[in-house]
N, C-alpha and C positions, 0 to 999 in steps of 0.2 A: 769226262766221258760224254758228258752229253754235248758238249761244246763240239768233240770229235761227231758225235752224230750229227746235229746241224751242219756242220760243214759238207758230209760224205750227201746229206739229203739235198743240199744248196747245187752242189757239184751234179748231181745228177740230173736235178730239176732245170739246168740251165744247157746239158744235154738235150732232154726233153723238151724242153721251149724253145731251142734252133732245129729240131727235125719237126716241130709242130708249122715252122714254117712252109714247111715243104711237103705232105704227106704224100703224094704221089712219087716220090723217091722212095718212101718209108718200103723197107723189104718185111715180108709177113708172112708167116707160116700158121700151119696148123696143130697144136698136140692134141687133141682131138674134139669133137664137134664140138662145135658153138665157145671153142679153149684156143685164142688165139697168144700168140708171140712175136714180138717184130725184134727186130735188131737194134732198135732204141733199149728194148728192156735188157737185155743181155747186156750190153753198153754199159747204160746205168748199171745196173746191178755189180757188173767187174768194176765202176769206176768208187762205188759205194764199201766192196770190198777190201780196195786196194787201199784206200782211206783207213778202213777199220784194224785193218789190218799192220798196218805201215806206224800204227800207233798203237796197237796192243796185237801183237805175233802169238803171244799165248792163249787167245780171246777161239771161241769157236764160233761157226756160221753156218747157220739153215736160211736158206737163201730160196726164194721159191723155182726160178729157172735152175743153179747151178745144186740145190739141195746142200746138204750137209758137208761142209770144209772146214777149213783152220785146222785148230786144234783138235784134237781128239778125234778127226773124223777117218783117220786109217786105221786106226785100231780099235777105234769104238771105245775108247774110254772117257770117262766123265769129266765133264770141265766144268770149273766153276760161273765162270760168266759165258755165255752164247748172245750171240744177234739175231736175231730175227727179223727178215728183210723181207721185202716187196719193192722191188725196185720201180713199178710201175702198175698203180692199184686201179684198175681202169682201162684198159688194154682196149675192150673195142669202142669203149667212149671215145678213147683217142684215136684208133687210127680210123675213126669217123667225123676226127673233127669235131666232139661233143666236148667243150668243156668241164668235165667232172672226172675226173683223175686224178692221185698223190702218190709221192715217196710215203713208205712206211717204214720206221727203221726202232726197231727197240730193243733192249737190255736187258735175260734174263739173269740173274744172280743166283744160283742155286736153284733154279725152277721158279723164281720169282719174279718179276716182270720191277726193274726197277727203274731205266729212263725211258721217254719214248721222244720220237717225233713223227708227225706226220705233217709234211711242206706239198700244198698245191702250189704250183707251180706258176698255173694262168690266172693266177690273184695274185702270186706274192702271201701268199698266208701260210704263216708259221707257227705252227701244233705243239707244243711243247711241255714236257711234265717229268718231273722228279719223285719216285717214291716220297711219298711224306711232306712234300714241298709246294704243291699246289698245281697248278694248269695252266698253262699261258698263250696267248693268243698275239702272237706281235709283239711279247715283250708286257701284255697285258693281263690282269690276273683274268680266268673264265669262272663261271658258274653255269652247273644245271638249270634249268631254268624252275621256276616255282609253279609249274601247274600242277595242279593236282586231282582233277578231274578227266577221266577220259573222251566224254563230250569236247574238251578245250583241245586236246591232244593233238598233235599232227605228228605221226610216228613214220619212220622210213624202213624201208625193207627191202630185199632183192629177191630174186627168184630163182628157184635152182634150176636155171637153167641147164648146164653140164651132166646132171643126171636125171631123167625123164621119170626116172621110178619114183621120185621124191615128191612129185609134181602135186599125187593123190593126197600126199601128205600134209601138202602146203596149200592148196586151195581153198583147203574150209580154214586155217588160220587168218589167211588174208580177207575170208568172206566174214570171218569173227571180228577183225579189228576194222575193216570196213565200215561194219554198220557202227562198231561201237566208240569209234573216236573221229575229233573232226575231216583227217582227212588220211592217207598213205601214202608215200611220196617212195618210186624207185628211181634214184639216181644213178646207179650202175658202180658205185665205188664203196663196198662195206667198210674200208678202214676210215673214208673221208665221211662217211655217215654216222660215225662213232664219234671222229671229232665233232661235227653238229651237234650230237649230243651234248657232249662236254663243256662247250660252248653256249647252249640254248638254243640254238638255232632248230633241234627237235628235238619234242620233249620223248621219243621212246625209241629203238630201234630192233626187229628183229630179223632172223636170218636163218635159214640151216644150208647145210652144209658146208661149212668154209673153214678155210686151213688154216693155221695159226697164225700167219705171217696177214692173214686178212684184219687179226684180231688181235696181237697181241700189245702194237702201240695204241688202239684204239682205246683197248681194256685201263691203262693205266691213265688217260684221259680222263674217261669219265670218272673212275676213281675219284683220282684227285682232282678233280671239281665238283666234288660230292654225290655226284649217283652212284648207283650200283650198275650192276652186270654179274650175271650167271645163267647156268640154261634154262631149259624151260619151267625147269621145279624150281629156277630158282639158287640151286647149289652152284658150287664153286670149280666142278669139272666139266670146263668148257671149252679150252682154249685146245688141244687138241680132239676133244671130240667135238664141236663142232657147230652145234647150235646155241644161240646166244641170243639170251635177251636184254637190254640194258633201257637204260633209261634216268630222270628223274627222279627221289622218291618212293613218291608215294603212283607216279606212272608205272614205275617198275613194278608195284607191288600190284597194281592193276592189272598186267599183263600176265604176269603169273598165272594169277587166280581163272584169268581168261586160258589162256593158252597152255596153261601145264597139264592139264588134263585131256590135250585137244588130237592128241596124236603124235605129238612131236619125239615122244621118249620110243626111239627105234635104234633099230640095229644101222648104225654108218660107219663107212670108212671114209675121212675126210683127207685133204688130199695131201699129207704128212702124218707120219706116227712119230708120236714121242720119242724124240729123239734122247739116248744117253745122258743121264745125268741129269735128268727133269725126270718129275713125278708126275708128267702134263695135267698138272692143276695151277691153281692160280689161286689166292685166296681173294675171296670177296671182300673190300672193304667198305666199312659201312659208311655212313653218310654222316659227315660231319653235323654236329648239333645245328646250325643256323639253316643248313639244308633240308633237314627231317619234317 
């Protein structure tokens, strides 16, 4: 399965890397303010389907453009395995010509998040992770990285842009980790800022409002490369409601303490609801002994 997923995220990605040549061709619409769409994503996405599909017909798919297909998705009844796509995590990075964009592609099993990948494209970097099996990066194993002070930190985050009311919400968290860690970093891609995570490349990452397909190959990265993730308290229901925070550690546990009492426990609708046959939870797992 996961081998199927690398391939559907390669094929996309190489989509993606010949309309990057060109973006002034690139066709681009709007689903609403500052929520863009081009015809590369829909592309990828059908060419990511067709793949998943073409190798497991009984398999279901929440796809962020095309939403809920395959299996069970006419009748609304439960499936066991589901995908989770983004076929283009990044959308105005790219058709700006910023390089910070990825395929997101993951594997629930009964509501559980068991392969993932996440392939940027304009590196050639391959995200890779197996429930229980570890994290990989090119074929390489990853790890969290070991900081464990927020002063060392340098944690990434986005902005909710798409919904304005969120704004008040998010200001004082950012103004919180601001002062309290070395630096903030928003890249414009939450699935490829999850991989950094998982990777070391940052040791924290938080976010609100984002829809599962932003989070759910991210989620089993960091995992299994030893951090954690959950929302802002910290618990384990996150991946359709929407706020996340992940990281390192003993980073993780910092940002908690910081941030869970900060505002962030609100009323949201992120931008998918639990689809059939998910509990939209996720269990947190812990951090391997060498990582703790």
């Amino acid at each position: 399965m996961l081998n199927t997923a690398v391939k559907a995220a390669r094929r996309a990605g190489n989509m993606i890397n010949r309309a990057s040549l060109d973006l002034d061709l690139v066709k681009v619409s709007v689903k609403q303010h500052k929520d863009f769409v081009t015809e590369v994503d829909k592309a990828a996405e059908a060419a990511i389907i067709d793949v998943l599909l073409t190798a497991y017909p009984d398999h279901g798919i929440l796809a962020e453009e095309s939403g809920r297909t395959g299996a069970g998705a006419a009748s609304g009844e439960e499936v066991d395995y589901l995908w989770i796509i983004d076929p283009l995590d990044g959308t105005t990075n790219f058709i700006h010509g910023f390089p910070q964009y990825c395929v997101s592609i993951a594997l629930a099993h009964k509501g559980q998040i068991t392969q993932a990948v996440i392939y940027d494209p304009t590196r050639n970097d391959l995200f890779t992770a197996t429930r229980g099996r570890g994290a990989f990066l090119n074929e390489r194993r990853i790890r969290v990285s070991k900081c464990a002070t927020m002063d060392d930190a340098l944690v990434a985050t986005g902005f909710p842009n798409l919904d304005p009311a969120t704004l008040d919400n998010y200001l004082p968290m950012f103004r919180l980790m601001t002062q309290q860690c070395a630096g903030v970093r928003r890249a414009g891609s939450a699935a490829l800022d999850l991989a950094y995570v998982a990777a070391g490349r940052m040791d924290g990452f938080f976010e609100i409002g984002l829809a599962p397909w932003d989070i759910a190959a991210g989620s089993l990265l960091v995992t299994e490369a030893g951090g954690l993730i959950g929302d802002f308290a910290g618990n384990a229901d996150y991946l359709y409601q929407g706020d996340v925070l992940a990281g390192a550690p003993r980073i993780f546990g910092h940002m908690v303490q910081a941030l869970g009492h900060s505002g962030a426990s609100r009323e949201h609708t992120p931008g998918a609801p639990a689809p059939s046959g998910t509990s939209g939870t996720l269990t947190r797992a812990s951090a391997p002994d060498e990582a703790a």
